[in-house]
Every structure is written in C-alpha cells, then in structure tokens.
C-alpha positions as CSV (number, residue, x, y, z in Angstrom):
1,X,80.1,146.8,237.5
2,X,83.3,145.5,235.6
3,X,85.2,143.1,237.9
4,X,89.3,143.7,238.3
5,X,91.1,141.2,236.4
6,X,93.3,138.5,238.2
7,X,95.9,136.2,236.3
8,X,95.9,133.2,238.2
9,X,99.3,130.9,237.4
10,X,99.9,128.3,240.3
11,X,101.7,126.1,238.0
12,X,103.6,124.3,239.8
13,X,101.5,124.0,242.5
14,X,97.8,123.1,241.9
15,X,94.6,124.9,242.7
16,X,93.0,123.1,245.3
17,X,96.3,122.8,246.9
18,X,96.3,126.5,247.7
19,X,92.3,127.2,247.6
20,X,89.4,125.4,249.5
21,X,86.3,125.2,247.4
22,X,85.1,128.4,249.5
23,X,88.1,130.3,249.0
24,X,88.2,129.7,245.3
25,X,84.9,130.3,244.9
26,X,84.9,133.8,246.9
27,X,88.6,134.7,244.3
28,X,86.4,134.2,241.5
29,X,83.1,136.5,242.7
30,X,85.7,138.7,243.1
31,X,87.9,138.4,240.2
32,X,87.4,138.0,236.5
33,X,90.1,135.4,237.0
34,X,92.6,134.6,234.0
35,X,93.7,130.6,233.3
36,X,93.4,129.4,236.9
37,X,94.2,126.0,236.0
38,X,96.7,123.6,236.3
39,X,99.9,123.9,234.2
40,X,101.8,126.9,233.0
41,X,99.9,129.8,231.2
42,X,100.4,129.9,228.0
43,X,102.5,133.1,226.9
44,X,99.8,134.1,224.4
45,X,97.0,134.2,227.6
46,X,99.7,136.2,229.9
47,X,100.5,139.0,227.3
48,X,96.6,139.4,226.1
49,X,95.9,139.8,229.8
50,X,98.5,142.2,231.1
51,X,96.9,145.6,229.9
52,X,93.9,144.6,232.3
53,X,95.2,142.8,235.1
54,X,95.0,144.4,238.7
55,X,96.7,141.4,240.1
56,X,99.1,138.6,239.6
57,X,99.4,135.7,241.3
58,X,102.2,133.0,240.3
59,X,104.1,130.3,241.9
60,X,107.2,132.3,239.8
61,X,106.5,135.7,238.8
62,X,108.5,137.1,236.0
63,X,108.2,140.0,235.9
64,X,110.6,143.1,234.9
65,X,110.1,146.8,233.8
66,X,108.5,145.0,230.2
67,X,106.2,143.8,231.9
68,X,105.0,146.5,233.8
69,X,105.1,149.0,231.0
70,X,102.2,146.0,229.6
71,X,100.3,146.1,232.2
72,X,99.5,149.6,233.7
73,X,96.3,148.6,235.8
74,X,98.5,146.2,238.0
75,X,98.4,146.7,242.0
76,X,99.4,143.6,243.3
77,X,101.9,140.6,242.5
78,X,101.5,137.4,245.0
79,X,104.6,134.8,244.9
80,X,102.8,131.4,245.6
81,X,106.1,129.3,246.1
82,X,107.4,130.6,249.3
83,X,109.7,133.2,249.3
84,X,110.5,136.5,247.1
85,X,111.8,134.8,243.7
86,X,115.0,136.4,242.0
87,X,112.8,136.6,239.1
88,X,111.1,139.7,239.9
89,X,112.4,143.3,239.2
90,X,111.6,144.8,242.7
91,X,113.3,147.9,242.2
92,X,110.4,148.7,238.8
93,X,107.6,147.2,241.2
94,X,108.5,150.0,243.9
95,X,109.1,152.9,241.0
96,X,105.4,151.9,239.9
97,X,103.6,151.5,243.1
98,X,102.7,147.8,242.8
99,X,103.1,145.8,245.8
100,X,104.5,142.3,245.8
101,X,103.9,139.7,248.2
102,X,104.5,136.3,249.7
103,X,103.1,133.1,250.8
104,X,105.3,132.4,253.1
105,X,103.3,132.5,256.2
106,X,100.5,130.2,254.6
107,X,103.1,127.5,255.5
108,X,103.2,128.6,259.1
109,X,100.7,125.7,260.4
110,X,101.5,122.4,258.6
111,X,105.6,123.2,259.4
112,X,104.6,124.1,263.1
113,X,102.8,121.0,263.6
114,X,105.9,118.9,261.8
115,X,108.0,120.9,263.9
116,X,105.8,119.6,267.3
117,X,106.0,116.2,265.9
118,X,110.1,116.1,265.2
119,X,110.6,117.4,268.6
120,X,108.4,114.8,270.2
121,X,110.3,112.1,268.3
122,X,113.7,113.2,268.6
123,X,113.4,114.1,272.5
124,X,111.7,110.7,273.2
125,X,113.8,108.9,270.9
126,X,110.9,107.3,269.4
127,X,112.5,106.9,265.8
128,X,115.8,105.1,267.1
129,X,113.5,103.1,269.3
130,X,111.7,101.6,266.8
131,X,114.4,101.1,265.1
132,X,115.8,99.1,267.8
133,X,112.5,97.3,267.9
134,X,112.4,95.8,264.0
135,X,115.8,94.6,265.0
136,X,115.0,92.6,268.0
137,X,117.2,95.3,270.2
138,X,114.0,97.5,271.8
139,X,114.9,98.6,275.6
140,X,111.7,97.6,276.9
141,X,110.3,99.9,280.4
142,X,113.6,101.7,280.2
143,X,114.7,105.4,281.3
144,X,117.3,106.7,279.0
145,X,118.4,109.7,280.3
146,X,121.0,110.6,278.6
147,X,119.4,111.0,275.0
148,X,115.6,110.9,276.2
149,X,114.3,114.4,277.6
150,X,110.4,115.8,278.0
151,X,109.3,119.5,276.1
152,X,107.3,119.6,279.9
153,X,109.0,122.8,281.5
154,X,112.1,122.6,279.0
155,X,114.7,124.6,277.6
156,X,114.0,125.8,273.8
157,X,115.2,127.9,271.7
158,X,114.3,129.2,268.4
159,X,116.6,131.0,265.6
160,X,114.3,132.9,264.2
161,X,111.0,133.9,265.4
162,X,108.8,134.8,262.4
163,X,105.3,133.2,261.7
164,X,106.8,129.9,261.3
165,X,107.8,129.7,264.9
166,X,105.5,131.7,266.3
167,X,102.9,129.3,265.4
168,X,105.2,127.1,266.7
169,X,105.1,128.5,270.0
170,X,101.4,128.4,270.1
171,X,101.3,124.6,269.8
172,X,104.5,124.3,272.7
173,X,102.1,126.1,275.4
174,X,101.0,123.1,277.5
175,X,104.6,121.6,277.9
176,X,105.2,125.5,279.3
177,X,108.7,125.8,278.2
178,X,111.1,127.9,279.0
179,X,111.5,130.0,275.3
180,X,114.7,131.8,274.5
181,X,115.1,133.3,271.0
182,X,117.8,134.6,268.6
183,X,116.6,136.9,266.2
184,X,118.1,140.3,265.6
185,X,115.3,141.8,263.8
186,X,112.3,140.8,266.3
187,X,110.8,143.7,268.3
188,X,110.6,143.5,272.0
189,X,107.0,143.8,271.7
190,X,106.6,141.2,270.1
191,X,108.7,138.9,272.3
192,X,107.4,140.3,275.4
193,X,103.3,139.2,273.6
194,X,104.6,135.6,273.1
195,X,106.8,135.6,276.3
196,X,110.2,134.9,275.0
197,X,113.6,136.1,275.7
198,X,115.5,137.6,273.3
199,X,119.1,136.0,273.4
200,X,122.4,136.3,271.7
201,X,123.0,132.9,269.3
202,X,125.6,131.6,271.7
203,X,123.3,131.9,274.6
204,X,120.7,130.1,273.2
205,X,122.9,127.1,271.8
206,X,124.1,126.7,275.0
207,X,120.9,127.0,276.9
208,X,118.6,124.6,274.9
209,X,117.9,121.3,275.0
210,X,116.0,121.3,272.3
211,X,116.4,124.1,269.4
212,X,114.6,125.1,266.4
213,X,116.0,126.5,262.8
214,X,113.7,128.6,261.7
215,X,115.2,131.8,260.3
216,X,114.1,132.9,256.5
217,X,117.3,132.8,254.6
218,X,119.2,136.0,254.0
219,X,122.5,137.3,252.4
220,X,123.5,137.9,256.1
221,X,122.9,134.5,257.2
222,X,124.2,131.7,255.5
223,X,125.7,129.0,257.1
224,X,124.7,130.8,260.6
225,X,125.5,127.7,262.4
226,X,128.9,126.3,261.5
227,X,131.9,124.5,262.8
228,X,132.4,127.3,265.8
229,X,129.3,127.1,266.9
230,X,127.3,123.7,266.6
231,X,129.7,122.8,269.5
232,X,128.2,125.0,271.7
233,X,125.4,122.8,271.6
234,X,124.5,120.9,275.3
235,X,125.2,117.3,274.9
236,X,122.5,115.4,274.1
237,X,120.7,118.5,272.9
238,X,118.1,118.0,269.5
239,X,118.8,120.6,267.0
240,X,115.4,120.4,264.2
241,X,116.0,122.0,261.4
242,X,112.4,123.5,259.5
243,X,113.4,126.7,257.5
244,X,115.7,125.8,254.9
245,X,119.7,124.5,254.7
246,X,120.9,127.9,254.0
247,X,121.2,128.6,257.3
248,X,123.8,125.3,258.5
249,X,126.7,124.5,257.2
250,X,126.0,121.2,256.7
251,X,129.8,119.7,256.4
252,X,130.5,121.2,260.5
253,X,126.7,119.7,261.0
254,X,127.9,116.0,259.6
255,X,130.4,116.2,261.6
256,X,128.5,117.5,264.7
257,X,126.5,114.4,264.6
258,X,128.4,111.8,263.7
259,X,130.3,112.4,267.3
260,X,127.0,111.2,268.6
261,X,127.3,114.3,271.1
262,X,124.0,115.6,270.0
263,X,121.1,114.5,267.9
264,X,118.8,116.6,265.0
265,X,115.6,116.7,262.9
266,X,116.3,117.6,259.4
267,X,113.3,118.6,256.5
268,X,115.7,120.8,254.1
269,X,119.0,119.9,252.6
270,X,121.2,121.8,251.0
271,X,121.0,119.5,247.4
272,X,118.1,117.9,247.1
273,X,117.2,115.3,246.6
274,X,119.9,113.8,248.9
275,X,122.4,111.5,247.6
276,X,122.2,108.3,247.9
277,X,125.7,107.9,249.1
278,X,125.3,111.4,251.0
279,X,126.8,110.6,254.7
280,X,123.8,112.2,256.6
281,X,121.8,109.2,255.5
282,X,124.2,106.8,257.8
283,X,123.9,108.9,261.0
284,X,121.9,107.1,263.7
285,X,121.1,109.6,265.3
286,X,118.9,112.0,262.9
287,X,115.7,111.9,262.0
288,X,115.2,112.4,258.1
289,X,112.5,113.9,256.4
290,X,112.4,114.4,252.4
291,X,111.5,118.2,252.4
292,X,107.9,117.7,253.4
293,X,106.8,119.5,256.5
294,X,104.4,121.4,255.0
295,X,103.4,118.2,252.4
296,X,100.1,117.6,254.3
297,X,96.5,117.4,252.5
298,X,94.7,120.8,252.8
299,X,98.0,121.8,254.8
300,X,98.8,125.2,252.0
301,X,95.3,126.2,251.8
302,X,95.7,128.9,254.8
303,X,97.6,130.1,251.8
304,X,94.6,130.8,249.8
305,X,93.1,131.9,253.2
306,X,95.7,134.2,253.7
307,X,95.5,136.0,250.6
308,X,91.6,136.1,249.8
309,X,92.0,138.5,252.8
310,X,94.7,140.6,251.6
311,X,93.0,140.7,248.5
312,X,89.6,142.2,250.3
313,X,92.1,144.6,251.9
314,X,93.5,146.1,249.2
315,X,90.8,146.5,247.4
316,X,88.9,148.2,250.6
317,X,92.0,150.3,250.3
318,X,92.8,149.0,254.1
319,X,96.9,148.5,253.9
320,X,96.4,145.9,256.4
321,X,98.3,142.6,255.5
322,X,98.7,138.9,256.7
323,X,101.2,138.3,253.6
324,X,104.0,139.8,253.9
325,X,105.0,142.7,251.5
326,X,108.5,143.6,249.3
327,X,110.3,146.3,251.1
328,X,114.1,147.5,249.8
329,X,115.8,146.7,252.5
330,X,113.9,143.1,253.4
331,X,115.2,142.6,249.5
332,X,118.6,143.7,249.6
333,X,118.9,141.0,252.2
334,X,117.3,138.3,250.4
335,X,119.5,139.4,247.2
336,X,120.9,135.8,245.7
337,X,119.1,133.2,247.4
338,X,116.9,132.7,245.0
339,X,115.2,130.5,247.1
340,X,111.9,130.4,245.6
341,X,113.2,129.9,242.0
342,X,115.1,126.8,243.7
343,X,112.4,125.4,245.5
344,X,110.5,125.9,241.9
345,X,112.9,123.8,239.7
346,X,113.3,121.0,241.9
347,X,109.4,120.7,241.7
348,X,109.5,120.5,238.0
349,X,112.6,118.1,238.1
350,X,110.8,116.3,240.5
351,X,107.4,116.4,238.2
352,X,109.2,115.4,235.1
353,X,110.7,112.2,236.8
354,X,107.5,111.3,238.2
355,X,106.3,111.5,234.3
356,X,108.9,109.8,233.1
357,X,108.5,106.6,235.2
C-alpha cells in the first residue's frame, strides 16, 4: 500500500531537536517523508510535492489559498516554532477542511522545569547570594526574611493556566502550595482536576508571593500587567516571567524593580537580543535568562512525541489531539502577534551571526 506523503521542513530548528531516533524512525514507516533535513526546502522540492502531500510540517508554514488549490490531498499542517504564525491563511485552511496545528505544548516540560528552577533561585535568593559571595560580601548562616521565602505551603499564582503551567503545577506538588490562578478562558473542571482557584488578576497579584507569567499572547492581552497593576504586587513578592513579553509592559516593569519593592525571573524580552545598554541588565534584583527555558538537550523532542501521536490519530480518523488545533475564534485572538514568525527571524538573525563570526 502507497504510504501518505509528509513534507518535512524544520528549518530552523533541526531534526533530532524535535525527533528521538524512535520517533523519527516510526514518522518515516509511516510517511513517505519529503526533505526532512536540515536547512530550508528548496522551492522546486515544495511545489513537486504539494499535489501529494497529506501533511505539512514546518517551523513557518506559508501557506495561502495557492497553495491549497496545489495541494488537494492535504489534511494536516503542524507549526513547529511555537505558536500559530501570521503566515498562514487560516480562514482557506478552515474553507478546505485541513486542520492546522501547534507545537506549543511540546515545550510544556523543559519551560516547567526552568520555571521550578527560577522560582527556587529567586525565592532563596541564591543568584544575589552568590553574587555577594565572588565579591567577598556572602551573608554566611543568615535568615533573610525579608527577600528570602520557601515554595513549602506558599502562596502562587499563575496568569495563565494552559499546558505550560499545568505541567508546572505537577512539578510544585511536594512544596503543597496554595495555587490561585487568573485565567478567563480555563474551565472550572479543569481547575477543580488540578486544584486551583480561579481568581480575578488583582486577587492573585495581591495574594502571591511568588507568581508565574504564563499566558499565550493574544490581541486581548498585551501589556496585561502594567503600571496600575505591578503595584499590587506584595513586597518582596517574585514575579517569573516564562510565556513571552507581550504580556508586561516592560517600561512599568523597569520601574517596578528598580524600587527594589519586589524581585523577578525573566526568559523573554520584548527586543531581543537585549541591549547592551538596556536598563534591566543593571537591576540587582532580577534573574536574567537569554530566552532559553526550553534550550535543554532532548528538551523539544516531546514535540516530536506529541505529534507522532496526533499523526496516528488522524489517520485512525480518532479527532483526539495533544497539539492543539486552529479554531476562528482562538485565531481572531491571536490576530498580529505574529509570534511565531518573530520567534523565527530572530533564529535566523541569530544563525547568520553565529556564521558570520
């Protein structure tokens, strides 16, 4: 039997990045698989391959009503970069029946984990401490209980409660914290299997000692904390920040911090990379991380995981999914982020200065 056709495009990201040996190797006794190499297909390969292909998967699909019209056979289109790219023609994909997906929550483990570790070192002040140390001021044996807390029976909150912190709340379950949560599109089912409160934003700024970003970026969203309300923040509270900068308005965050009223865990930035001269690098009291939470070996191949699944699935005809799938109105909200086509030319800036050095 004729196997379905799969155009495999990771480029940027590499193969064994996003597939273990097992999982690739299961993809391609599934698949007739197209390129699957590193590096961009070339345009020639794409277009011969359209008028058979079943599936797509690229780290930047471009794809329009063109496209589509080329390739009749196709079912599925799987974003590898981590969010729904602006460079898709959703409303053609939903006219034609072809579902599109994300990665995202292949990321969910290796950003929980970071999240876990900036939490531990921003509540226990290990990063300032050791600090202190390399410059002969360490506090040796001492309590410092104004900035120092413990996770162990604590106040957290998360905005946003999708896989990201979810997992997130797996890995908090032996300090037993107390969990409250803003997020106006979880379901109370949900909540209540996890055993969180759903909040209003105020409530749980005010609440937490320790709080997570976490929210996928929306139209509705940006710059969700801002001047009126990072000061609701508890003093001496840790804000870490793991979904991306869309969501602070960095300029009221600054400023926030440099009061030394409260301390934070940053991974995204709102340009990156940061300035050299950007303020956020003189703050004492953050913990800076270049964009990397999920930058862990073997950390994205859940993502590989993830969609060999979906992939049996679909073609089971089962509509069960672990990736999560294009609807209208989940897209009119994401309408101009563009977040995956972002995240996608900094990696090629970021490639091309590695090659030029």
């Amino acid at each position: 039997m004729t196997k379905p056709v799969l155009i495999l495009d990771p480029d940027w990201r590499r193969m064994d990045e996003l597939f273990s040996p097992a999982t690739r190797a299961a993809l391609y006794d599934m698949f007739e698989v197209i390129w699957g190499t590193e590096g961009p297909i070339p345009d020639d390969i794409y277009r011969a391959a359209l008028p058979q292909a079943d599936v797509l998967i690229a780290a930047t699909p471009r794809v329009d009503a063109d496209t589509l019209a080329q390739a009749p056979k196709l079912r599925v289109i799987i974003e590898v970069a981590g969010a729904f790219p602006d460079t898709i023609d959703y409303a053609a994909c939903f006219a034609a029946g072809v579902e599109v997906l994300s990665c995202a929550p292949g990321f969910r483990q290796a950003v929980a984990e970071m999240g876990l570790a900036m939490a531990l070192s921003g509540a226990r002040g290990l990063v300032q401490e050791h600090e202190a140390f390399r410059q002969g001021r360490e506090n040796w044996l001492a309590d410092n209980p104004q900035t120092d807390f413990t996770l162990y029976g604590g106040a957290v909150g998360f905005v946003g409660f999708g896989q990201i912190a979810q997992e997130l709340t797996r890995l908090l379950v032996p300090f037993r914290p107390v969990i409250s949560v803003y997020d106006p599109w979880l379901p109370q089912e949900v909540a209540d299997e996890f055993g969180v409160t759903l909040a209003p934003l105020e409530s749980v700024l005010r609440t937490s000692r320790c709080v997570f970003v976490a929210a996928i970026p929306t139209s509705e969203n940006r710059h969700l904390l801002n001047a009126d309300n990072l000061p609701l923040l508890a003093d001496n509270s840790l804000l870490v920040l793991l979904s991306r900068a869309h969501l602070v308005d960095f300029d009221a965050l600054v400023a926030e911090l440099q009061t030394g009223r409260i301390r934070a865990c940053v991974d995204v930035f709102p340009s990156e990379p940061v300035g050299g001269d950007d303020a956020i690098r003189q703050i004492p009291a953050v913990i800076l991380s270049p964009h990397r939470a999920a930058a862990v070996d073997k950390g994205r191949q859940l993502i590989g995981d993830l969609i060999l699944s979906d992939l049996h699935n679909v073609r089971a005809g089962n509509q069960n999914r672990n990736l999560p799938v294009a609807k209208p109105q989940s897209i009119k909200l994401l309408s101009g982020i563009g977040d995956a086509s972002q995240v996608s030319n900094m990696a090629r800036s970021l490639q091309a200065d590695a090659s030029d050095v």
